[in-house]
C-alpha positions, -999 to +999 in steps of 0.1 A: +000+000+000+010+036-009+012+064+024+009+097+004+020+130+022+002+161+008+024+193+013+005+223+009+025+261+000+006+282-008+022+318+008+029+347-012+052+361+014+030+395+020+027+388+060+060+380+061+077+413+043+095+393+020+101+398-017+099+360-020+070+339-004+085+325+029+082+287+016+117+296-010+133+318+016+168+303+028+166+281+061+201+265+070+217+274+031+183+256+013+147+267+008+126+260+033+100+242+010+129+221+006+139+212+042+097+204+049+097+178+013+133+161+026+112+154+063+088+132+042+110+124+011+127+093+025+105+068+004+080+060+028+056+087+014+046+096-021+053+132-021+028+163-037+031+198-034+008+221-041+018+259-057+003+284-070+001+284-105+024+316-108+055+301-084+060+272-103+084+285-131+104+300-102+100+268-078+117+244-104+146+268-109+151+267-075+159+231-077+183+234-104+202+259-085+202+239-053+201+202-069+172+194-052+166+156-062+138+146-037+111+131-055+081+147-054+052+158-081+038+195-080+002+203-086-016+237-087-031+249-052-064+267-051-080+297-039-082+285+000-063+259+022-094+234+013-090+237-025-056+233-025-057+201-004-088+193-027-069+197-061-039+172-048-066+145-039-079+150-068-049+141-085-042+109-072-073+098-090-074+059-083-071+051-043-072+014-039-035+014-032-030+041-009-037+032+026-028+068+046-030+104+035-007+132+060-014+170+050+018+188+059+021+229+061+046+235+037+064+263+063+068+241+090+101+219+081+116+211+116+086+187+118+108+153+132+099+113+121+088+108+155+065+134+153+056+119+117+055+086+130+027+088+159+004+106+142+004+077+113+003+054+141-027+070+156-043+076+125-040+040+110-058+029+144-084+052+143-089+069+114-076+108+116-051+119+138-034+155+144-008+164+163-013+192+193+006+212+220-004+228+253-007+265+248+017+284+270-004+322+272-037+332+288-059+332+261-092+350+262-126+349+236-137+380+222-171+389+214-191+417+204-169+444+220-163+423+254-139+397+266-139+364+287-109+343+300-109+309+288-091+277+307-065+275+287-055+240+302-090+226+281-072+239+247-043+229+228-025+244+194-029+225+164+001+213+140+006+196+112+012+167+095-027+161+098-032+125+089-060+106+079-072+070+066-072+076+022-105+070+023-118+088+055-102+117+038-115+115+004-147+111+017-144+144+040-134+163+008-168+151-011-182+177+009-193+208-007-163+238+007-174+257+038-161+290+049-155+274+084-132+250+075-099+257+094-079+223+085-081+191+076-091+179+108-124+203+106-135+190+074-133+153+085-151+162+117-181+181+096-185+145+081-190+130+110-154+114+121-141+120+154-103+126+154-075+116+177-050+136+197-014+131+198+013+148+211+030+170+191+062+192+195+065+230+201+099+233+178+075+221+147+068+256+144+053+272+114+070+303+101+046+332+095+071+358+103+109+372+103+114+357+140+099+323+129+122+319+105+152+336+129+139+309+154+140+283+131+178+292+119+184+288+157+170+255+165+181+236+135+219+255+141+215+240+176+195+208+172 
């Protein structure tokens, strides 16, 4: 059976400040993009990314410069999250091989194999599985113009890889897009499957700004 890990980069860099989206900017002497595929590259997963349409031309000349040789096959992301993670299942047409589907941020690359390894675990027990960490801050809920405290000991921070059953998944993604779909995990929950819990790591962090990435630098300089 085929395990098939869905890495989704879709940035254009304009949070981050950046002439290029953050997924090509340079983590450790390689794109980033490039360090995430290599955490899944290793032949246990069939690798797709999805990409705009418009950083294609300039994601393949990355790998020429930097010899990037990791198999992996590129397909055109959409206008959300959802129809980007939509158009690669969508590509994989027949499913009868593939036993697990993982859907990977493409801006998190410090995520580690064990890290990879329980959330498969989980999810090839139960179905779907994501990986989460205890939230360190006080967080409170904000509605209309006043705020509450919440026990922040009842939440956790979701990461990624998400990983599902293939056919839990492709079933989830029949559904019709809604506007409240957050991740992966959301849209297999709105059909109707519960998913598991596992513990995740706080140094799988996803860079969304300059100290992300400075952080990032850091950890892998001092791993």
């Amino acid at each position: 059976m085929r395990t098939i890990a869905i890495i989704v980069a879709g940035g254009s860099g304009t949070r981050f400040g950046a002439e290029l989206p953050k997924q090509f900017l340079e983590l450790g002497g390689r794109p980033v993009l490039m360090r995430t595929i290599s955490a899944f590259g290793g032949g246990f997963f069939d690798v797709i990314v999805t990409l705009p349409e418009g950083q294609m031309a300039l994601w393949r000349e990355l790998c020429e410069r930097y010899g990037f040789a990791v198999p992996h096959r590129v397909v055109a992301g959409g206008e959300t999250r959802w129809h980007s993670v939509k158009n690669a299942l969508d590509s994989i047409g027949d499913i009868s091989d593939v036993d697990i589907i993982a859907v990977h941020d493409g801006v998190r690359p410090l995520v580690t194999a064990e890290v990879i390894g329980r959330t498969v675990e989980a999810a090839r027990r139960d179905g779907a599985a994501i990986p989460v960490v205890m939230l360190n801050d006080s967080v409170r809920q904000v509605e209309k113009g006043a705020s509450h405290a919440l026990d922040r000991s009842t939440l956790r921070a979701v990461q990624t890889p998400q990983v599902f059953d293939a056919r839990v998944l492709m079933a989830a993604y029949g559904q019709p897009f809604e506007s409240t779909f957050t991740d992966d995990a959301s849209v297999v929950e709105r059909a109707g499957h519960s998913v598991t819990l596992v513990e995740g790591d706080p140094q799988n962090l996803k860079i969304t700004r300059p100290m992300d990435l400075a952080l990032a630098e850091y950890l892998l300089n001092n791993a």
